[in-house]
Phi, psi and omega in degrees: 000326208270336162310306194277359164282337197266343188288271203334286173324342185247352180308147179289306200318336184285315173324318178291328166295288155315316167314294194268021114329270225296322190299276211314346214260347163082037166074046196229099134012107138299006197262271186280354174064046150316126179241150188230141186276299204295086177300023157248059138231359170273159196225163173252073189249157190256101191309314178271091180340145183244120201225173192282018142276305223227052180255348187272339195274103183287020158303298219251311198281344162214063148282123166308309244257005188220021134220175201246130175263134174205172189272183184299324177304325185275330211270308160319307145342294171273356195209014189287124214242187174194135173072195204052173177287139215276108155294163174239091188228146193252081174284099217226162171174214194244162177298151172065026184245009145117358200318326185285326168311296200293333190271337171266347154274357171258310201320177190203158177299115167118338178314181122218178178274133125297094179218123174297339178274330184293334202279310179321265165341330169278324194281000206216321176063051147276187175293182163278331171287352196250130180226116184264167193274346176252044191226357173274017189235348133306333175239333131001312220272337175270355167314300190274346187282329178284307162305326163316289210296343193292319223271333164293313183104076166261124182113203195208032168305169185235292166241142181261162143226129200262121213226121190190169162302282198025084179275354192246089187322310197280006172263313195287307166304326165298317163321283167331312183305297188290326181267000220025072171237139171274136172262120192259164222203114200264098196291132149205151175298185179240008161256344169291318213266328187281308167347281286231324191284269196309328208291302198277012193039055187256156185285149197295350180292343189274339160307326171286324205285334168278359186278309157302349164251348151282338187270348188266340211294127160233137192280000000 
């Protein structure tokens, strides 16, 4: 199930659904009546479990009308698992190609994150694009402290997800190795993710920074 959940989830279609689930819902919880502005902190949930019979059926998996937009707490809520075996997944694409969005419709409560930019962002309380530099090897050095515990399965976390570029086939497969981890691959075009830079009010250096991971990315 966990292939055809990371196929589905990555599909434009779901995508495409959701968002615009997220617009009509005017950015509002349906649960607690939350308003949240950063619709990648909104979830797209599916009222009907979406399971490998009826996750292939677009009746039930992009029906509108069977799913609920709520935020991440309620979504946390809804989905609180306990025990099985600690997955590992490796969430990689281009800047701006939605990976945080996509890692916040598979997590589930109890999951945690790898996100380098979040790290950037806790240690620093800047935006995530502004990184001063002398401070990186202080947040490098927590970086790798996580990834330790990822690659032991240290805790009693239930799934990891490691959220990164890795434009580079033979750096990503290797990741994946050293960590056992699958790698899921955050699908967009490279006129989607530069669209996405005004959109996203990112400073115009963000235009080199997608340009430069399509120009390095290899399948």
């Amino acid at each position: 199930m966990a292939d055809k959940r990371h196929a589905f989830y990555t599909s434009k279609a779901w995508r495409s659904l959701s968002y615009s689930l997220k617009v009509a819902a005017s950015g509002q919880c349906v649960r607690c009546g939350k308003t949240v502005l950063d619709f990648g902190q909104l979830i797209g949930h599916h009222m009907v479990e979406l399971t490998d019979d009826n996750i292939d059926d677009p009746n039930i998996s992009l029906d509108p009308g069977k799913i609920e937009i709520i935020c991440q707490t309620c979504h946390n809520l809804e989905h609180a698992r306990f025990g099985g075996k600690q997955q590992v997944y490796i969430v990689y694409g281009s800047p701006l190609s939605g990976k945080t969005t996509l890692v916040k419709d598979l997590m589930r409560h109890g999951d945690i994150v790898l996100d380098i930019d979040e790290i950037w962002r806790a240690i620093t309380y800047q935006l995530g694009y502004i990184k001063p530099d002398n401070v990186r090897f202080n947040i490098f050095k927590l970086r790798d402290a996580m990834l330790d515990q990822i690659k032991t399965r240290y805790g009693n976390w239930y799934n990891a997800y490691i959220v990164g570029g890795y434009p580079d086939k033979y750096d990503r497969e290797r990741a994946a190795q050293e960590l056992g981890a699958e790698l899921i691959y955050c699908d967009s075009t490279r006129a989607d993710c530069l669209d996405r830079v005004a959109l996203a009010g990112r400073p115009d250096r963000w235009i080199t920074y997608v340009n430069d991971w399509w120009d390095k990315y290899t399948t």
